[in-house]
Backbone atoms as SQL, in Angstrom:
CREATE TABLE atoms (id INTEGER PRIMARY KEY, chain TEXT, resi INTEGER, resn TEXT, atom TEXT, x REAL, y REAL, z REAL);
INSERT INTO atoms VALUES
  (1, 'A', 1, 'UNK', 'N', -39.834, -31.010, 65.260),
  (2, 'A', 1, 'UNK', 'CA', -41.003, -30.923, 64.408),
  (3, 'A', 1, 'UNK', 'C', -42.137, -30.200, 65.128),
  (4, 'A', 2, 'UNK', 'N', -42.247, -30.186, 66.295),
  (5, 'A', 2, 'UNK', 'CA', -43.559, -29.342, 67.436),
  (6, 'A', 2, 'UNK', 'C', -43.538, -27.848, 66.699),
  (7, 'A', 3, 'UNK', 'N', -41.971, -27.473, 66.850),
  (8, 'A', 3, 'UNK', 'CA', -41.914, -26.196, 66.384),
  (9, 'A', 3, 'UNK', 'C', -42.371, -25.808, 65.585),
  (10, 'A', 4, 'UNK', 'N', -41.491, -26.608, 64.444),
  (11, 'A', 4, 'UNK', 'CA', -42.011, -26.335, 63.458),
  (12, 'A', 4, 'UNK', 'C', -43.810, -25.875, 62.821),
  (13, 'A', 5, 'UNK', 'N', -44.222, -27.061, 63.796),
  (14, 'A', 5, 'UNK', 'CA', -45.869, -27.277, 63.576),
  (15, 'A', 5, 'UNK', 'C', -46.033, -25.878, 64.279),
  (16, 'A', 6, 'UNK', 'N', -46.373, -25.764, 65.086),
  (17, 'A', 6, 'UNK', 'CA', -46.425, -24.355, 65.545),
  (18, 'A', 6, 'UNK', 'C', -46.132, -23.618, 65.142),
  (19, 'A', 7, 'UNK', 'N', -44.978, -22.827, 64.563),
  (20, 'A', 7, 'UNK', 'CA', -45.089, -21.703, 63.927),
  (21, 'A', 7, 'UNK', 'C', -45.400, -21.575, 62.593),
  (22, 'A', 8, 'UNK', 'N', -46.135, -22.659, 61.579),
  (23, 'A', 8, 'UNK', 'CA', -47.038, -23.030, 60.557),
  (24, 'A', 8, 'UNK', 'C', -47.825, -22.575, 60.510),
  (25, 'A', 9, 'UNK', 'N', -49.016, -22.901, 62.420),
  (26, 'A', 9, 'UNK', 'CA', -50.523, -22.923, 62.861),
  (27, 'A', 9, 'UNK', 'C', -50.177, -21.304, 63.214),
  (28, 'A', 10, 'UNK', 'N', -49.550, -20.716, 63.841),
  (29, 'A', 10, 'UNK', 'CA', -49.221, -19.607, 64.623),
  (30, 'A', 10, 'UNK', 'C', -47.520, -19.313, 64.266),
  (31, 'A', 11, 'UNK', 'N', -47.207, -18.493, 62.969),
  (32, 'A', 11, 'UNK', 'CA', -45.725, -17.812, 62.970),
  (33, 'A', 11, 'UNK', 'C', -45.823, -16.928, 64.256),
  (34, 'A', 12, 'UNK', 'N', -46.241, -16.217, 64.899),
  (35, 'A', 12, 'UNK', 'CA', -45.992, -15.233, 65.696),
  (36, 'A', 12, 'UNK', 'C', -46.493, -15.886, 67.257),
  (37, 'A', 13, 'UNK', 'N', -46.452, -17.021, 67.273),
  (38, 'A', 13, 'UNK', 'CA', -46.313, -17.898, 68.862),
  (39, 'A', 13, 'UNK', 'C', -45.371, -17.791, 69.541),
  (40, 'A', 14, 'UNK', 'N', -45.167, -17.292, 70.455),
  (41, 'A', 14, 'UNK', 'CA', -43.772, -17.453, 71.598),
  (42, 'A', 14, 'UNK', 'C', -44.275, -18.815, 72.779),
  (43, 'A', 15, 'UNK', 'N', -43.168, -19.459, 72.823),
  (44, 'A', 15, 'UNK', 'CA', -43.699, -20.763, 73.659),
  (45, 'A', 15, 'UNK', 'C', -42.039, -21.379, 73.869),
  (46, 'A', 16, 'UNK', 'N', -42.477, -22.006, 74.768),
  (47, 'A', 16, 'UNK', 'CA', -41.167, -22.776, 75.315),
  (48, 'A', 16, 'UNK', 'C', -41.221, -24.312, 75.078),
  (49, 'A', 17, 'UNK', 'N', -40.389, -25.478, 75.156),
  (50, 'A', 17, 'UNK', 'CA', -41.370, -26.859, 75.133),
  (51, 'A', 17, 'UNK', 'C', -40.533, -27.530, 75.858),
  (52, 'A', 18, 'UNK', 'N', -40.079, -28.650, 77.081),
  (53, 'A', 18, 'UNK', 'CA', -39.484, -28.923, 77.645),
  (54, 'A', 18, 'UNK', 'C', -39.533, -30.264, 77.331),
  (55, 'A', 19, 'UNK', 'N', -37.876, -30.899, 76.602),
  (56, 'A', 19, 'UNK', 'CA', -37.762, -32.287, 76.478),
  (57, 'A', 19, 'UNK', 'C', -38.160, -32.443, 75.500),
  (58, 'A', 20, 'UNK', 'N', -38.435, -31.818, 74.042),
  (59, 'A', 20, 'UNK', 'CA', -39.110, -31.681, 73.437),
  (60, 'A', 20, 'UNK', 'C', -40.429, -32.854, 73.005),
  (61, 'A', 21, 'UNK', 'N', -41.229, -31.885, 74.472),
  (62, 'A', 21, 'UNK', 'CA', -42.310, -32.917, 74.554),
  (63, 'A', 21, 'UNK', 'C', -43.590, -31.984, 74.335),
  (64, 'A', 22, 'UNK', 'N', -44.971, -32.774, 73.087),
  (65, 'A', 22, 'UNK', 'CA', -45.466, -31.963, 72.959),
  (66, 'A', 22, 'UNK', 'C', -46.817, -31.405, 74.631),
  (67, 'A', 23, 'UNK', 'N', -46.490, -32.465, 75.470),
  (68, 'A', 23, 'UNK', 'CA', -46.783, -32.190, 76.399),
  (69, 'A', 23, 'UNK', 'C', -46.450, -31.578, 77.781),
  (70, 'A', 24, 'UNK', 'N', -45.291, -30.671, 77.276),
  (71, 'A', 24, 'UNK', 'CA', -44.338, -29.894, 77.845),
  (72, 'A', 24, 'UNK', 'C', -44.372, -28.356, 77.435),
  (73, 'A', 25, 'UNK', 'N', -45.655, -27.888, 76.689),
  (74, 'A', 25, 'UNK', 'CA', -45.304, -26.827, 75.779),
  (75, 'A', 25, 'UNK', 'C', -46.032, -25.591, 76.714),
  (76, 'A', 26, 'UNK', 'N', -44.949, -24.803, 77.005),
  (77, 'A', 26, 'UNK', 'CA', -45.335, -22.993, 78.300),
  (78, 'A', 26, 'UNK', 'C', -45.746, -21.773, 76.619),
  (79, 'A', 27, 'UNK', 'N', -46.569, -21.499, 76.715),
  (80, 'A', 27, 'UNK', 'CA', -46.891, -20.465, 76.373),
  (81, 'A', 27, 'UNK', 'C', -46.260, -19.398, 76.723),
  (82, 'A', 28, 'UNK', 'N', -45.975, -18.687, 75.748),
  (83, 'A', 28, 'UNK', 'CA', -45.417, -17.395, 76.542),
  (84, 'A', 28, 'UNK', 'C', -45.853, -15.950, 75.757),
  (85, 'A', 29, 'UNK', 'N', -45.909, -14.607, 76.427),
  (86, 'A', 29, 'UNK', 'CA', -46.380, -13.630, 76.450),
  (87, 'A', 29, 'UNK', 'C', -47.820, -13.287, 75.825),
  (88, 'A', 30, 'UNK', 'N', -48.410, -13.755, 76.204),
  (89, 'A', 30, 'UNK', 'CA', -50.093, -13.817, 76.270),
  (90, 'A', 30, 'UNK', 'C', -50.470, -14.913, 74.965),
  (91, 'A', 31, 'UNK', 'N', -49.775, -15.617, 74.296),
  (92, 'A', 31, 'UNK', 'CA', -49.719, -16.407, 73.217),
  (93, 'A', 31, 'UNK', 'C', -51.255, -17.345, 73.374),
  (94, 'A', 32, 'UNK', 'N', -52.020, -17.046, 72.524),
  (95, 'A', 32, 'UNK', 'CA', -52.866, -18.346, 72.812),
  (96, 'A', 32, 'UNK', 'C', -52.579, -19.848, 72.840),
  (97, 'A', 33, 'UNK', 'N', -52.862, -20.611, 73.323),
  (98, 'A', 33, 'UNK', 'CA', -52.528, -21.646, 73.467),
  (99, 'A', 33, 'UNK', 'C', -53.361, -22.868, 71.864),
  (100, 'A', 34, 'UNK', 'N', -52.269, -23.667, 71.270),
  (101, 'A', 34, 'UNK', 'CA', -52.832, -24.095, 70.489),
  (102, 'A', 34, 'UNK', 'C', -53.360, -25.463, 70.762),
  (103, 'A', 35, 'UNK', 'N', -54.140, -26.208, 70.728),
  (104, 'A', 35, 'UNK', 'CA', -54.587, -26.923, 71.394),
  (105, 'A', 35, 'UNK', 'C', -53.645, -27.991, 70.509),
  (106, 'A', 36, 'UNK', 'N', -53.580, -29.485, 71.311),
  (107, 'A', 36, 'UNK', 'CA', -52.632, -30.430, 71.253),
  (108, 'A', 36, 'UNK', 'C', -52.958, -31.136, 69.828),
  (109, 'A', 37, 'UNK', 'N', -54.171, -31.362, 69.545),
  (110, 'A', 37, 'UNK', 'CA', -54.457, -32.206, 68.612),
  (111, 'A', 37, 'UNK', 'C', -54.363, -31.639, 67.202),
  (112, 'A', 38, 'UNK', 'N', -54.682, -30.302, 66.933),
  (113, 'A', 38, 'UNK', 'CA', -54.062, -28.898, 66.269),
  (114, 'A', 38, 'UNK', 'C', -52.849, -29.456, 66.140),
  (115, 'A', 39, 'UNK', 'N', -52.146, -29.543, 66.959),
  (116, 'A', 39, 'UNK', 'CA', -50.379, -29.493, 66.893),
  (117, 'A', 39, 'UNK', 'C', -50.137, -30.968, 65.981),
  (118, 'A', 40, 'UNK', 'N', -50.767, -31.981, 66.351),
  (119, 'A', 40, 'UNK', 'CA', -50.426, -33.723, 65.923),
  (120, 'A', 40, 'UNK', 'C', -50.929, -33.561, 64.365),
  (121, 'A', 41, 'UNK', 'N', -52.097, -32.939, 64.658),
  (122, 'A', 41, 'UNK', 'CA', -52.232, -32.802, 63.030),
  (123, 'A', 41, 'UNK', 'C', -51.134, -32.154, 61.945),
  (124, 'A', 42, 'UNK', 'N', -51.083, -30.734, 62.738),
  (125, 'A', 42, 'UNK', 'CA', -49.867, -30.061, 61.901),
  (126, 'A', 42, 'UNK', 'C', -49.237, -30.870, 61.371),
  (127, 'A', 43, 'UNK', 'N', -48.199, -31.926, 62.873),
  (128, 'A', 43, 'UNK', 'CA', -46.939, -32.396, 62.192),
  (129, 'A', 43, 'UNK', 'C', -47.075, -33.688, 61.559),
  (130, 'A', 44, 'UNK', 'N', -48.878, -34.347, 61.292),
  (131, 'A', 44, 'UNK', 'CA', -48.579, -35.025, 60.408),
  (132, 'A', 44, 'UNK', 'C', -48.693, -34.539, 59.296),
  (133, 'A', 45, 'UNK', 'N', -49.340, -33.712, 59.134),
  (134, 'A', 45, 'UNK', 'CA', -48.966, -33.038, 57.542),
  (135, 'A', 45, 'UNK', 'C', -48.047, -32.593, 57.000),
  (136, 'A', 46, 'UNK', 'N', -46.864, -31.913, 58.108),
  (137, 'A', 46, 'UNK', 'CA', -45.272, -31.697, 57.777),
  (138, 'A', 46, 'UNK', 'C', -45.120, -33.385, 57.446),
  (139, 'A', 47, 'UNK', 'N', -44.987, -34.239, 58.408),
  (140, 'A', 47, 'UNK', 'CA', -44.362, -35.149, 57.719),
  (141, 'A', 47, 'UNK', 'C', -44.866, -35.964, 56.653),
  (142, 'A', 48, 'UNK', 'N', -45.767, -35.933, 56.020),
  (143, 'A', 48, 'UNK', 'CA', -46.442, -36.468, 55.006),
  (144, 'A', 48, 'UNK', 'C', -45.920, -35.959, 54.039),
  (145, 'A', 49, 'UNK', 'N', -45.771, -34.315, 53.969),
  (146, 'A', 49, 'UNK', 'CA', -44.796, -33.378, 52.771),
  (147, 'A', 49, 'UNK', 'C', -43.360, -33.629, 52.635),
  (148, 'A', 50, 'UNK', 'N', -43.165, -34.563, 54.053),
  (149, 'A', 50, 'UNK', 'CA', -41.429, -34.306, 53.960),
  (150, 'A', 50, 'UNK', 'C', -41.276, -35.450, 53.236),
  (151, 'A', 51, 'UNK', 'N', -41.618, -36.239, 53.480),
  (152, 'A', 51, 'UNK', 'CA', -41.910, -37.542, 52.979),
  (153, 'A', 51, 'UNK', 'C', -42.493, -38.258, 51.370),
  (154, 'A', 52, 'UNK', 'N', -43.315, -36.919, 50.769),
  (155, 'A', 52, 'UNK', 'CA', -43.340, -37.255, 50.047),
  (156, 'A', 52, 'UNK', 'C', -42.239, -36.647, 48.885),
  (157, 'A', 53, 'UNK', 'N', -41.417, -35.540, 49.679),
  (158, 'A', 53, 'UNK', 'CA', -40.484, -35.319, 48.686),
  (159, 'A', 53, 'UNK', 'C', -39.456, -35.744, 48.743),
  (160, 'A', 54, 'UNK', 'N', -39.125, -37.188, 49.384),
  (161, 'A', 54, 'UNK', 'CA', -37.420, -37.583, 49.147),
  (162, 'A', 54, 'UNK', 'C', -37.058, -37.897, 47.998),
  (163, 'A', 55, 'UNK', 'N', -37.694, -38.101, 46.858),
  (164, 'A', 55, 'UNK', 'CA', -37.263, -38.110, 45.686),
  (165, 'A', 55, 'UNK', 'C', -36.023, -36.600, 45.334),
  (166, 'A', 56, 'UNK', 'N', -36.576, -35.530, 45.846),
  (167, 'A', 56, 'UNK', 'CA', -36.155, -33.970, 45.331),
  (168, 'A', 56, 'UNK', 'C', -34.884, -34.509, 46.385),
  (169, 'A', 57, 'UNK', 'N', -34.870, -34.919, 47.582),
  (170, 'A', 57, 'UNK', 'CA', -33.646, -34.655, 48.061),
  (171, 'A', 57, 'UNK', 'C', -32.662, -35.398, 48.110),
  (172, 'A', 58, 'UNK', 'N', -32.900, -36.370, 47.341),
  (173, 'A', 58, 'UNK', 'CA', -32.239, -37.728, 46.524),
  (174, 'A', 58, 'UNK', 'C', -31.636, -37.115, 45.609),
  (175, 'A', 59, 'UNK', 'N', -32.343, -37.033, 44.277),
  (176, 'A', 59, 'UNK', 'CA', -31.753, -36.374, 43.175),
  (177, 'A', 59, 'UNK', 'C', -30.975, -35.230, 43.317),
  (178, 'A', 60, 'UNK', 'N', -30.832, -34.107, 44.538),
  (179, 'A', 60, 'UNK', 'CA', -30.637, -33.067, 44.544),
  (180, 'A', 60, 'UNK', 'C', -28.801, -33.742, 44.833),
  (181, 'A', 61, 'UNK', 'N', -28.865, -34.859, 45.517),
  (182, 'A', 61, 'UNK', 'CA', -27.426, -34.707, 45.451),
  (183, 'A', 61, 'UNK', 'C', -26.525, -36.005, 44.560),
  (184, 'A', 62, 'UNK', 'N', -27.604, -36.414, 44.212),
  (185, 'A', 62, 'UNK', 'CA', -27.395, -37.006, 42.563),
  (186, 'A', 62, 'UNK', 'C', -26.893, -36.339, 41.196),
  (187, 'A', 63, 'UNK', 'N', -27.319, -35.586, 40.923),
  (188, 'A', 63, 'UNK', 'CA', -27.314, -34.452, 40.173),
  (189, 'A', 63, 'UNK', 'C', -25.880, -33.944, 39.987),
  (190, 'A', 64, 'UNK', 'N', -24.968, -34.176, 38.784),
  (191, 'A', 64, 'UNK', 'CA', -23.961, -33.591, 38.560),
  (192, 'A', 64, 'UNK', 'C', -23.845, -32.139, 39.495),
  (193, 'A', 65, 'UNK', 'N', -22.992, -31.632, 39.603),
  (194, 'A', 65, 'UNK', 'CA', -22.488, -30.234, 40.173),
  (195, 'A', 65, 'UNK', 'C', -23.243, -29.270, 39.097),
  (196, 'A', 66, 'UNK', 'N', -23.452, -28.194, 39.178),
  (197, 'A', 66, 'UNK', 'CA', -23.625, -26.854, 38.560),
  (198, 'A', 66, 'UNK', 'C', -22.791, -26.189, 36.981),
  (199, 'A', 67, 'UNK', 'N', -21.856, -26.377, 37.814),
  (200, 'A', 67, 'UNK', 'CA', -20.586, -26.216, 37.117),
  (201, 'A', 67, 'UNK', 'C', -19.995, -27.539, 36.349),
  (202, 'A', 68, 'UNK', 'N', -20.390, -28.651, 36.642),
  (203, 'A', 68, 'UNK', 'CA', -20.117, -30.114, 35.889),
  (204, 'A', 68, 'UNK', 'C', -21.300, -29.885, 34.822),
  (205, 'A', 69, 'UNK', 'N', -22.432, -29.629, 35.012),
  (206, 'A', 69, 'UNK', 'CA', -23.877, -29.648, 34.088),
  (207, 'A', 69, 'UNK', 'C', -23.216, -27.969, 33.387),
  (208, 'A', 70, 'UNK', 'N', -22.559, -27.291, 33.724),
  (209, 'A', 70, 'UNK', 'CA', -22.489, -26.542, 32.443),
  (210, 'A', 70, 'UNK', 'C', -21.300, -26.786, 31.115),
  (211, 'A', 71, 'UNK', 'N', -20.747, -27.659, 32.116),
  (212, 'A', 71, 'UNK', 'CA', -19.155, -28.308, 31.590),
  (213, 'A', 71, 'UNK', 'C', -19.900, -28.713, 30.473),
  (214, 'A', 72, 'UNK', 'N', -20.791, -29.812, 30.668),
  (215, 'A', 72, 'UNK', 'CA', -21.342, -30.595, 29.878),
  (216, 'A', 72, 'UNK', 'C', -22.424, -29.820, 28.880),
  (217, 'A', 73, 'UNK', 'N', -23.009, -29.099, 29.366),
  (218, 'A', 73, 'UNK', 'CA', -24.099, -28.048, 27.900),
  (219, 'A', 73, 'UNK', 'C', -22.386, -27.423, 26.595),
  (220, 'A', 74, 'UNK', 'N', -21.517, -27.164, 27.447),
  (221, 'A', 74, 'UNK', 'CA', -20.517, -26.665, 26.442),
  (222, 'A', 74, 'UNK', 'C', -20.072, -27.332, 25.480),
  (223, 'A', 75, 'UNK', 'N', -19.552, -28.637, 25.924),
  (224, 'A', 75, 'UNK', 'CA', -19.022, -29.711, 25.403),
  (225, 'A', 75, 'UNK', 'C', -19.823, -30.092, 24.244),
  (226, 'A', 76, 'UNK', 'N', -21.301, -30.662, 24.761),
  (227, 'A', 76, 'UNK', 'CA', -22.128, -31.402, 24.002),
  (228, 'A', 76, 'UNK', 'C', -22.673, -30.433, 22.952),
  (229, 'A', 77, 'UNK', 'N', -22.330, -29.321, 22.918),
  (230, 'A', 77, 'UNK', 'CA', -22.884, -27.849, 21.726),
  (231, 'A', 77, 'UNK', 'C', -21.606, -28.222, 21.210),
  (232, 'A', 78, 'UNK', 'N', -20.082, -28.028, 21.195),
  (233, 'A', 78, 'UNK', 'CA', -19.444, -28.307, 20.875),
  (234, 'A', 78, 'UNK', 'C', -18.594, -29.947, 20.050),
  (235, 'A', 79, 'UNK', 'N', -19.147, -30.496, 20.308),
  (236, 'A', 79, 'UNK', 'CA', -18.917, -32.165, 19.774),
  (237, 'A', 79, 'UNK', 'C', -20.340, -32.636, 19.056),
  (238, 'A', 80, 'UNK', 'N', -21.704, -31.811, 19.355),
  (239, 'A', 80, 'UNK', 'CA', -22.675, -32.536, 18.948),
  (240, 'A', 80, 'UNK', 'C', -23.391, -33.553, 19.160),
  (241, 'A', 81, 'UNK', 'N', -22.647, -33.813, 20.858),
  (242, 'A', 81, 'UNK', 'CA', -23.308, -35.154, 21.821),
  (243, 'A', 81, 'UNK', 'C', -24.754, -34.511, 22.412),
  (244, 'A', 82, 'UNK', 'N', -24.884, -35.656, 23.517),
  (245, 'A', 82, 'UNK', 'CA', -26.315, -35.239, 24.738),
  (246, 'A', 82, 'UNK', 'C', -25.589, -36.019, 25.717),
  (247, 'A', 83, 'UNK', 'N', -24.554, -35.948, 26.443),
  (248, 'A', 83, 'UNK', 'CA', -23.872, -36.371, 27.763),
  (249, 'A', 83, 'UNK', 'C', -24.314, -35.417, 28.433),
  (250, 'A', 84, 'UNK', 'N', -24.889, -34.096, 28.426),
  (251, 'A', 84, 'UNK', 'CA', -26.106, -33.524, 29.440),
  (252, 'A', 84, 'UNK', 'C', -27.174, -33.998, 29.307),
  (253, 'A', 85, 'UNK', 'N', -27.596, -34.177, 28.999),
  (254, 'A', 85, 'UNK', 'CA', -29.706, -34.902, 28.722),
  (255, 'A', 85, 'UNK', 'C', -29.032, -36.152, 29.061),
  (256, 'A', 86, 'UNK', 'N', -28.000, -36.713, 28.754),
  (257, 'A', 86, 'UNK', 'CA', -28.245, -38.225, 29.223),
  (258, 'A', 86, 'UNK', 'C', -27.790, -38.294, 30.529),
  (259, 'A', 87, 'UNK', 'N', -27.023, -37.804, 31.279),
  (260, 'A', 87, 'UNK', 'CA', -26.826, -37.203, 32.851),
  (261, 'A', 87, 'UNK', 'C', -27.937, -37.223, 33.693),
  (262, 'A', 88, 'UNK', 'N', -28.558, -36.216, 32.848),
  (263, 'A', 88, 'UNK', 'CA', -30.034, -35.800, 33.991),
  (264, 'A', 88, 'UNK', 'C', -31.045, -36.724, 33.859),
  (265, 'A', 89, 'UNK', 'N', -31.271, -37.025, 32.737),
  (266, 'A', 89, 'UNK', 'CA', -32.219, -38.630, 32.307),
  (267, 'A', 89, 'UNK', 'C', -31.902, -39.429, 32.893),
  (268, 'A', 90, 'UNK', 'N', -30.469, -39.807, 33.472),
  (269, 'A', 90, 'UNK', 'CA', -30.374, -40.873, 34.267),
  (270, 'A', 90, 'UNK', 'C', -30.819, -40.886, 35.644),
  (271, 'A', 91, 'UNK', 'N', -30.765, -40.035, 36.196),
  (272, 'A', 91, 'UNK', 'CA', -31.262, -39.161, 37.466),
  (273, 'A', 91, 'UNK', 'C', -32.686, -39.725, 37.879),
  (274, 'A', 92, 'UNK', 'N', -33.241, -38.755, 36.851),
  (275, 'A', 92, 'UNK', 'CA', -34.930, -38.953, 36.944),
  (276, 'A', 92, 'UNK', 'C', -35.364, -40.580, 36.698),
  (277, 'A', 93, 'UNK', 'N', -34.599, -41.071, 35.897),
  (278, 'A', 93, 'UNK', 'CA', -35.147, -42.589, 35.531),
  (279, 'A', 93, 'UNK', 'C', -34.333, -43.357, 36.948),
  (280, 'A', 94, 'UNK', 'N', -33.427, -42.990, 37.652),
  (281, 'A', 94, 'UNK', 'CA', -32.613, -44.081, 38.821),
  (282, 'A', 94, 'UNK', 'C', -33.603, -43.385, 40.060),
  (283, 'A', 95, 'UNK', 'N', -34.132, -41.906, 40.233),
  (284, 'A', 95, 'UNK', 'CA', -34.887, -42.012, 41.277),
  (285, 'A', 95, 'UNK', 'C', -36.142, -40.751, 40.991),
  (286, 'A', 96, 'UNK', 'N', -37.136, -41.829, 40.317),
  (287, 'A', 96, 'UNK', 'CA', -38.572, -41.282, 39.610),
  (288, 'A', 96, 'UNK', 'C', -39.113, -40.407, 40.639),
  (289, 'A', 97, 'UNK', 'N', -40.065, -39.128, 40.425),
  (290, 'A', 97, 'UNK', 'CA', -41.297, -39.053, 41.305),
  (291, 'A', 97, 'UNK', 'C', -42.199, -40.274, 42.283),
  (292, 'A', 98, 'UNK', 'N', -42.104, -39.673, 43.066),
  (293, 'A', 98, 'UNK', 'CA', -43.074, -40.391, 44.341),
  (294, 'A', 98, 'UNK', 'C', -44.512, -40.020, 43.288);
């Protein structure tokens, strides 16, 4: 996550970090140095975002297949059901927005 935070604050930072400790971090080729508390902030705001989207990465593998959800748009045009809408409705209602 340091990294990450860093190249957020600075994409074009070259730096090294040893142990991945944020008090381990070499600057490299004239890179300004980002100061530490800069960095803690970053990654609480990465993790506040990551965090608030486990819903998306819940559902994402909840979520019938691609190819199962088109199975089902065919079918249900064809028979005159909603076994797609009721698929994905179940989804959203078993794991709501944060």
């Amino acid at each position: 996550m340091i990294e990450e935070a860093i190249s957020k604050i600075n994409p074009k930072a070259e730096f090294k970090i040893d142990a991945n400790d944020i008090n381990q971090i070499t600057w490299l080729n004239g890179t300004t140095p980002i100061p530490k508390a800069d960095i803690e902030a970053k990654m609480t705001e990465l993790q506040a975002e990551y965090d608030a989207n486990e819903y998306q990465r819940e559902r994402a593998t909840a979520y019938p297949s691609i190819q199962e959800q088109l199975d089902m748009q065919y079918w249900d045009k064809v028979n005159g059901t909603t076994n797609w809408e009721d698929a994905i409705s179940k989804v959203k209602s078993d794991i709501p927005k944060a």
